[in-house]
C-alpha positions in Angstrom: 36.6 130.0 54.4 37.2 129.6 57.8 39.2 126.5 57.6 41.6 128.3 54.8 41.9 130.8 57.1 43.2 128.3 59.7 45.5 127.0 57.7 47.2 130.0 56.3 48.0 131.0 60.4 48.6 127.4 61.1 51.6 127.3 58.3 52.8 131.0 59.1 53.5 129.6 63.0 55.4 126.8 61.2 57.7 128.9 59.4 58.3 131.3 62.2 59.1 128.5 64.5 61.3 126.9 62.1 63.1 130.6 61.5 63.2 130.4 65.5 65.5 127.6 65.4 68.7 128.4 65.6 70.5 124.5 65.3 71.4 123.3 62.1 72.7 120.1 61.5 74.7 118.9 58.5 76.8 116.0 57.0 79.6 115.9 54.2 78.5 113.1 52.4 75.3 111.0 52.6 76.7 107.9 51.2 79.9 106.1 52.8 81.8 102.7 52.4 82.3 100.7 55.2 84.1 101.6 57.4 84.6 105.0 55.9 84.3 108.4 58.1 82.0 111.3 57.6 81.5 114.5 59.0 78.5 114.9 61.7 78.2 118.9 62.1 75.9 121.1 64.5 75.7 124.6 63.9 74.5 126.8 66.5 74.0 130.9 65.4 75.3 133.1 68.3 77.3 133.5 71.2 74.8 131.4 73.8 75.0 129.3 76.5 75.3 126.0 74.8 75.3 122.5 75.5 76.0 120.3 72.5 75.3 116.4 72.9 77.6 113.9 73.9 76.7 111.1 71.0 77.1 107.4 71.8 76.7 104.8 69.2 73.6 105.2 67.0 72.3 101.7 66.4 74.7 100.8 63.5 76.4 103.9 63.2 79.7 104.6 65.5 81.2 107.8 66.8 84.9 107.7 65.8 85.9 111.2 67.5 84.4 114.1 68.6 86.3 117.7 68.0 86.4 120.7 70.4 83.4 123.7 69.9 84.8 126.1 66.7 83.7 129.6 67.0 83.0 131.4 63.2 81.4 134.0 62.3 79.1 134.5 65.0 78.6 130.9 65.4 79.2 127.4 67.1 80.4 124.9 65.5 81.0 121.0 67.1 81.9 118.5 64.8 82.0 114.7 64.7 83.5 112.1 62.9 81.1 109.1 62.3 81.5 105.2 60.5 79.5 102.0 60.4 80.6 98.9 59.8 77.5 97.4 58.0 75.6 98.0 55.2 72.3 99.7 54.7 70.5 103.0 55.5 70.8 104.4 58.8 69.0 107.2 60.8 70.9 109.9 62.7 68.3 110.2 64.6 67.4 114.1 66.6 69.8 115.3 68.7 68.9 117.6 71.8 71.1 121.0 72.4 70.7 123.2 75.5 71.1 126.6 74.2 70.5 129.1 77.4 68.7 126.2 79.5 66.3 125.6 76.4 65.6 122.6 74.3 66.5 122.5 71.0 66.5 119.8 68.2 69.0 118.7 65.2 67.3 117.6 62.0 67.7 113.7 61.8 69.5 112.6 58.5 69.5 109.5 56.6 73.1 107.8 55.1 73.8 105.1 53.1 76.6 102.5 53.7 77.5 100.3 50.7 80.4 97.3 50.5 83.2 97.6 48.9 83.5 96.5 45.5 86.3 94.0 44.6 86.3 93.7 40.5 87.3 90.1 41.0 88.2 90.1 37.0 91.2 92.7 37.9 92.1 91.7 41.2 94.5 88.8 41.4 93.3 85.6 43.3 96.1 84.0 46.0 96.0 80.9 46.9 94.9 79.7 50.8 98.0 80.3 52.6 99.0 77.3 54.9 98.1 77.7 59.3 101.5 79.2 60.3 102.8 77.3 63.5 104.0 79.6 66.4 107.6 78.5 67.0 107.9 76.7 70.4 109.1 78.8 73.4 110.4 77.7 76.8 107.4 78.0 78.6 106.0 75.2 76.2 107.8 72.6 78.1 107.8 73.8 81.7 105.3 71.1 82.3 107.5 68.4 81.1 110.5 70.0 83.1 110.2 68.2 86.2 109.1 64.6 84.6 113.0 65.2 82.7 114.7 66.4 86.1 112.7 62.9 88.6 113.9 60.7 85.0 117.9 62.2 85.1 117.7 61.5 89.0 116.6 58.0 88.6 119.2 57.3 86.3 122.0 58.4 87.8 120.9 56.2 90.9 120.9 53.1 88.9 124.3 53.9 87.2 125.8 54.8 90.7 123.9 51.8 92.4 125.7 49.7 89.7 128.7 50.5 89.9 129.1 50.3 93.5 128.0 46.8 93.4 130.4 46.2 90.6 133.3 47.9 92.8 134.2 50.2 89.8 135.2 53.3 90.9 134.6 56.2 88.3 136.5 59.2 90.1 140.1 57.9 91.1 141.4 59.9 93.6 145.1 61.6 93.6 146.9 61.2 96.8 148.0 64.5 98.1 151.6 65.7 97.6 153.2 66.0 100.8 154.2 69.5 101.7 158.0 69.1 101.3 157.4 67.4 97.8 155.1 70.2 96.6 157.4 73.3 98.0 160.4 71.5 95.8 158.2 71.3 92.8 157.4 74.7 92.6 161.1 76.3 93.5 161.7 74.0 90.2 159.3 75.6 88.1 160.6 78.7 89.5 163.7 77.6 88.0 162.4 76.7 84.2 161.2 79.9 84.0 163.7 82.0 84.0 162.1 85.5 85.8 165.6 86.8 87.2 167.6 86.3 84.0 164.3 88.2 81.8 165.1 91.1 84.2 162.2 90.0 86.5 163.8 90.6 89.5 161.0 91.7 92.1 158.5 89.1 90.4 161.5 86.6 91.0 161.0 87.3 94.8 157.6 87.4 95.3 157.2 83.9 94.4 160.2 82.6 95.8 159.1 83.9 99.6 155.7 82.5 98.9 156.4 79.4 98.1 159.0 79.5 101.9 155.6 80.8 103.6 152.8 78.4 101.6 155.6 75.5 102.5 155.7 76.6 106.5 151.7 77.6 106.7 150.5 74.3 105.1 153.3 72.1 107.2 153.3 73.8 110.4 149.9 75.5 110.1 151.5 78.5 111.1 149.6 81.9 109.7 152.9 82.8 107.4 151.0 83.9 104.4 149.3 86.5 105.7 152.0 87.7 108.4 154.6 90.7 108.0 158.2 89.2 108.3 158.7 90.5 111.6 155.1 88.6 112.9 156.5 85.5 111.0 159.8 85.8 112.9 157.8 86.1 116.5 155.8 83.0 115.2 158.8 80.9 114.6 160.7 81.7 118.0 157.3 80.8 119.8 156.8 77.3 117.8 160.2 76.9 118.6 159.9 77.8 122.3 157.1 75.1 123.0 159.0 72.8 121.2 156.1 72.7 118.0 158.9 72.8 115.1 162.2 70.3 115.3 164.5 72.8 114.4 166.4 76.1 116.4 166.4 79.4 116.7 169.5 79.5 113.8 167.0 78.2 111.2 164.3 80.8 112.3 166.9 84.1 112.1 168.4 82.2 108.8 164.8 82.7 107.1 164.4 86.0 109.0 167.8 87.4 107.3 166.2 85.9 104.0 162.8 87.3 104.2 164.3 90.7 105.0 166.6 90.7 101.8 163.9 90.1 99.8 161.4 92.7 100.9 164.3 95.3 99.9 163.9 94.0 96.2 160.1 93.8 96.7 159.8 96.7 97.9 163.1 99.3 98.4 163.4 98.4 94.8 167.1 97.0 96.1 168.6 95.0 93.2 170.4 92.0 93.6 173.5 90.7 91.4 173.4 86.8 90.1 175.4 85.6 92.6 173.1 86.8 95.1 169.8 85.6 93.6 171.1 82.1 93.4 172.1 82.3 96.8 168.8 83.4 98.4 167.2 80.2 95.7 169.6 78.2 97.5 169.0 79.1 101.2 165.3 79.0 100.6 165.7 75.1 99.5 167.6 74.4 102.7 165.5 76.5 105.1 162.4 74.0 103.8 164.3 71.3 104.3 165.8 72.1 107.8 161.8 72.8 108.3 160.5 69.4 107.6 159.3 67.0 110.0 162.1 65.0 111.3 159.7 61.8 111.3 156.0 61.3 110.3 153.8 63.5 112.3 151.5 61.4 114.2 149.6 64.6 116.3 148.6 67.7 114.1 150.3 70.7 114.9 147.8 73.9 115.8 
C-alpha cells in the first residue's frame, strides 16, 4: 500500500513538472534527403527573459541558418534551419534555454536522412566525359622567358660576329645631303605642289620661310627657327659683324624685306598677286644661295 501510495505522488510531481516547463521543441519533418533542410523550432510561452542557444554542428547534423526570435501569441519563437550530409539516424540532442536566469531543457528528437534515389532504368546513362585541359596562359611560360631572351642574344652575336669577319655590312649608310642640296630640294617640292595656285596662299608661306630659316639654322647654326624676324635680323648683322657668314649686310636686309612680306600673308591676312608669289620663290632661292659657304667649311660655326 505504501509503495502505491509512493508512486501515485511520485508520478503527479512528474506531470506537474513537465506542465512546469514552459520550452517546447519541434521539427517539420522527421525524415530528410541529403542535403535537404528542416525546420529546428523552440517555443518558449511568455514574455521572459530568454536566452535561446546558439547551436553548433550536432555530430552529423549542420546548422544551415539561424532566424531572429518571433513573438506570437504570447510566445517566443527562434527557428533554425538544419541538414546533414550523410545517411542515418541522428539525435538532436537537449538544448539548454535561460529563461529569467533558470535552466531549462528542449526535448531531444530523432531524424532520419536517406540517399537519394536514382531509378537508373529511367535515368539516362552519359558516357565518361574526357579530362578537359586548361588552355595555356602567359604565366605558363614565364619560366622559359628568359632561357628564349639569353638564346635570341646568343644568336644575334654570332650573326653580328660573322659578318664582321666577313666584312658584310648589313645597314648601308646614306651620306647626308648637304644643307644647300636639301634647302633646293624642298623649294622644288614646294613647287610640284601647287599650294598658291589651289588658293593656299598663307600655307604657301609658311613653308617657303621655313625652309629659308631650316636652310640658315642647320648651315650657320644660327637659332632662325625659333626667332621672330626682327631677332633673325639682329642675328644676321652680328654673324656678319664677326665676320661668321661670307656674305653682307645687303643679303641680310634682302631676307629681312622678305621675311616681313610674308608675315603680312601669314598673319595680316595680306594677299599677294602671282607675280608677287613667284617673286618672293625666286628671292628665297637666291638668298640660300648668296648664304652658302663660299668654300668647304673646315671650322664649325657656333
Amino acid at each position: 500500500m505504501k509503495k502505491l501510495i509512493f508512486s501515485i505522488i511520485f508520478l503527479i510531481g512528474l506531470v506537474g513538472f513537465a506542465q512546469t516547463n514552459p520550452v517546447n521543441t519541434s521539427i517539420d519533418t522527421t525524415n530528410i534527403r541529403i542535403g535537404e533542410r528542416l525546420l529546428y523550432k523552440i517555443t518558449v510561452d511568455g514574455i521572459n527573459e530568454i536566452v535561446f542557444p546558439k547551436l553548433q554542428n550536432i555530430g552529423k547534423v549542420e546548422v544551415v541558418e539561424e532566424f531572429k526570435t518571433d513573438t506570437i501569441k504570447n510566445k517566443l519563437i527562434h527557428r533554425y534551419h538544419l541538414t546533414s550530409f550523410d545517411t542515418g539516424q541522428f539525435i538532436i540532442p537537449k538544448q539548454q534555454v535561460l529563461i529569467n536566469n533558470k535552466i531549462f531543457y528542449t526535448d531531444s528528437l530523432l531524424i532520419n536522412v536517406a540517399t537519394v534515389a536514382v531509378d537508373t532504368t529511367k535515368q539516362k546513362m552519359f558516357t565518361i566525359k574526357p579530362i578537359v585541359e586548361e588552355p595555356y596562359i602567359f604565366d605558363d611560360f614565364k619560366p622559359y622567358l628568359w632561357w628564349l631572351l639569353l638564346l635570341l642574344a646568343v644568336i644575334a652575336a654570332g650573326v653580328f660576329y660573322y659578318l664582321r669577319k666577313k666584312n658584310i655590312v648589313i645597314f648601308e649608310r646614306k651620306p647626308a645631303v648637304p644643307p644647300f642640296e636639301e634647302a633646293l630640294q624642298k623649294l622644288k617640292l614646294l613647287d610640284k605642289k601647287q599650294l598658291w595656285q589651289h588658293q593656299k596662299t598663307k600655307e604657301y608661306y609658311i613653308e617657303l620661310t621655313e625652309i629659308v630659316r631650316a636652310y640658315i639654322e642647320k648651315e650657320w647654326h644660327i637659332p632662325a627657327l625659333e626667332s621672330t624676324t626682327d631677332e633673325l635680323h639682329e642675328f644676321m648683322l652680328d654673324f656678319i659683324e664677326i665676320k661668321k657668314l661670307p656674305t653682307n649686310k645687303q643679303t641680310a636686309i634682302r631676307l629681312h624685306k622678305l621675311l616681313q612680306e610674308a608675315d603680312l600673308v601669314k598673319f595680316a591676312k595680306y594677299t599677294p598677286v602671282s607675280s608677287e608669289i613667284e617673286m618672293h620663290r625666286n628671292e628665297a632661292e637666291q638668298l640660300i644661295t648668296a648664304l652658302k659657304p663660299k668654300t668647304e667649311k673646315t671650322d664649325e660655326v657656333v
